[in-house]
N, C-alpha and C positions, 0 to 999 in steps of 0.2 A: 406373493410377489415381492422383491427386494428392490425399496423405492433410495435414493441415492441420491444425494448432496451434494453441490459444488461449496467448498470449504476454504476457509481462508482464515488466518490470524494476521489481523491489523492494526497499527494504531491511525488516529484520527487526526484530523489539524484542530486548533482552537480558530474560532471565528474569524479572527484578524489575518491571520495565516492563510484561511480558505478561503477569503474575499481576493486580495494579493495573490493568491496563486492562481485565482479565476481570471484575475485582469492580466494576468501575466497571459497563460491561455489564449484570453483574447486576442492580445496583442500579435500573437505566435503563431494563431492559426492562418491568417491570410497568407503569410509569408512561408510558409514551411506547405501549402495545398492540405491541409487536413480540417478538423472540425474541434474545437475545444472540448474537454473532455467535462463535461457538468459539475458544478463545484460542490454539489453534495455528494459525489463519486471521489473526490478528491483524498485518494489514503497512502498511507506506506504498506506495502505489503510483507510483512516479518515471515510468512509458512503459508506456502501456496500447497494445498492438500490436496485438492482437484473433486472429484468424484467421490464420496466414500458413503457408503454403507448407511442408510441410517438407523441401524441398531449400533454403529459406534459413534454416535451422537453423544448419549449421557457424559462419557468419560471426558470429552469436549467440553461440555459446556460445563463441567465440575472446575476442569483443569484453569477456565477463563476464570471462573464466578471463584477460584482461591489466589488466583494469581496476585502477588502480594501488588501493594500500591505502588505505580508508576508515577512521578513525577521530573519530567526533563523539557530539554531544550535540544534542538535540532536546525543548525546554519543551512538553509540551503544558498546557495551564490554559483551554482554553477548549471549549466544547461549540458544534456546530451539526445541525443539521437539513438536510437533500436533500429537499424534499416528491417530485420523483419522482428517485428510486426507493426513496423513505422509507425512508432510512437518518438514524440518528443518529451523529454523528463526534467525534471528541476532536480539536482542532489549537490553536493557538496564535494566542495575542493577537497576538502581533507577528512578525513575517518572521522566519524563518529563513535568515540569508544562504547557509550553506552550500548549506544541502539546494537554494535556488533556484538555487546553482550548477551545483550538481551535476546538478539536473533539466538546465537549457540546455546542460551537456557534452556529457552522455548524448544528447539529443536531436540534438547536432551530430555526435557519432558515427554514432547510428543516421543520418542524413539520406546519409551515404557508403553504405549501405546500401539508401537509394531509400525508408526510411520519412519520413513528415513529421509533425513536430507539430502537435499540436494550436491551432485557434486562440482560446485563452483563457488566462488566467492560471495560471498552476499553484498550488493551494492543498492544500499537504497536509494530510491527515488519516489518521485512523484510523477505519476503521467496526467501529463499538459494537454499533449493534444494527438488525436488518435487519427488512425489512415494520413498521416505526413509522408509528401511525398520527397521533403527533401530534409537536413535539416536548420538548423534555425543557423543565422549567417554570424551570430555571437554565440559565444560558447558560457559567458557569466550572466547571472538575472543585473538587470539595471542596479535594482536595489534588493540587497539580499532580504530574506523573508525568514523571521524567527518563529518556526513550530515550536508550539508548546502541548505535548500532551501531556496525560493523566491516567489512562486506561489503555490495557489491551482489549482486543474486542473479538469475539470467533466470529464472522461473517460468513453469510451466507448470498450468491453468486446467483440470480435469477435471470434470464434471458427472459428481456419482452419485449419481443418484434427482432428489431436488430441491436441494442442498445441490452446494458447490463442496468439491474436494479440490483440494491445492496441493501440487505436484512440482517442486520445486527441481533445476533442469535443470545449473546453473553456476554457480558464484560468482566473484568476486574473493579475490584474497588477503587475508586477515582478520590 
């Protein structure tokens, strides 16, 4: 029987970052009708992979544990809305050149691998606060919140109950 992974490559906030965008959250959730999104959930999502195979697991977890070392910064200052699948987001006024490198690496590694990208622009974000039923009535964070990672991470996507558990399967060197 062929057991199957929900997959993901991520990077992480640093502490300071995940506290601040938990109280951001907070703040957001009354006003927009949803529920904050737990601030140990709190990630950017770089290669949403879905489903896959876990005999093509190893290739995965090689790809995270060589990926050379990450070190940046990431402004977020601005808020948007998903109407489906009403979420509320935290991302940035202006491009991030790195992270949109780093997204198209990533993605030309995985494609050695027989994954394909996605066909849209990659806009990262943070999700704030999930089941929103409107969104939030300002569109910039109060005060913007400076992510700092260090590591990419292959995640692994566990449903329990109704809510997502997050298992950090591999990283890069940090």
């Amino acid at each position: 029987m062929t057991v199957s992974r929900r997959l993901f490559f991520a990077l992480w906030p640093d502490d300071a970052s995940r506290r601040a965008l938990a109280d951001e959250a907070a703040r957001l959730a009354p006003l927009c009708g949803g529920y904050p999104l737990p601030a140990e959930n709190m990630h950017v999502t770089l290669a949403f992979l879905g489903s896959v195979d876990e005999v093509r697991l190893a290739p995965l977890v090689d790809l995270a544990q060589g990926w050379p070392a990450l070190r940046g910064e990431w402004r977020l200052d601005r808020l948007g809305h998903f109407p489906q699948p009403r979420i509320v987001w935290a991302g940035s006024q202006t491009p991030n050149d790195a992270l949109l490198t780093l997204d198209t690496e990533l993605w030309r590694a995985l494609s050695r691998h027989g994954f394909t990208a996605p066909q849209r622009e990659f806009t990262p974000h943070v999700s704030l606060v999930r089941q929103a039923g409107r969104a939030a009535t300002r569109t910039t964070l109060i005060t913007p919140v400076i992510w700092r990672y260090d590591h990419l991470a292959l995640v692994e996507s566990r449903l329990d109950g109704e809510t997502s558990r997050y298992l950090t399967l591999a990283h890069s060197q940090s």
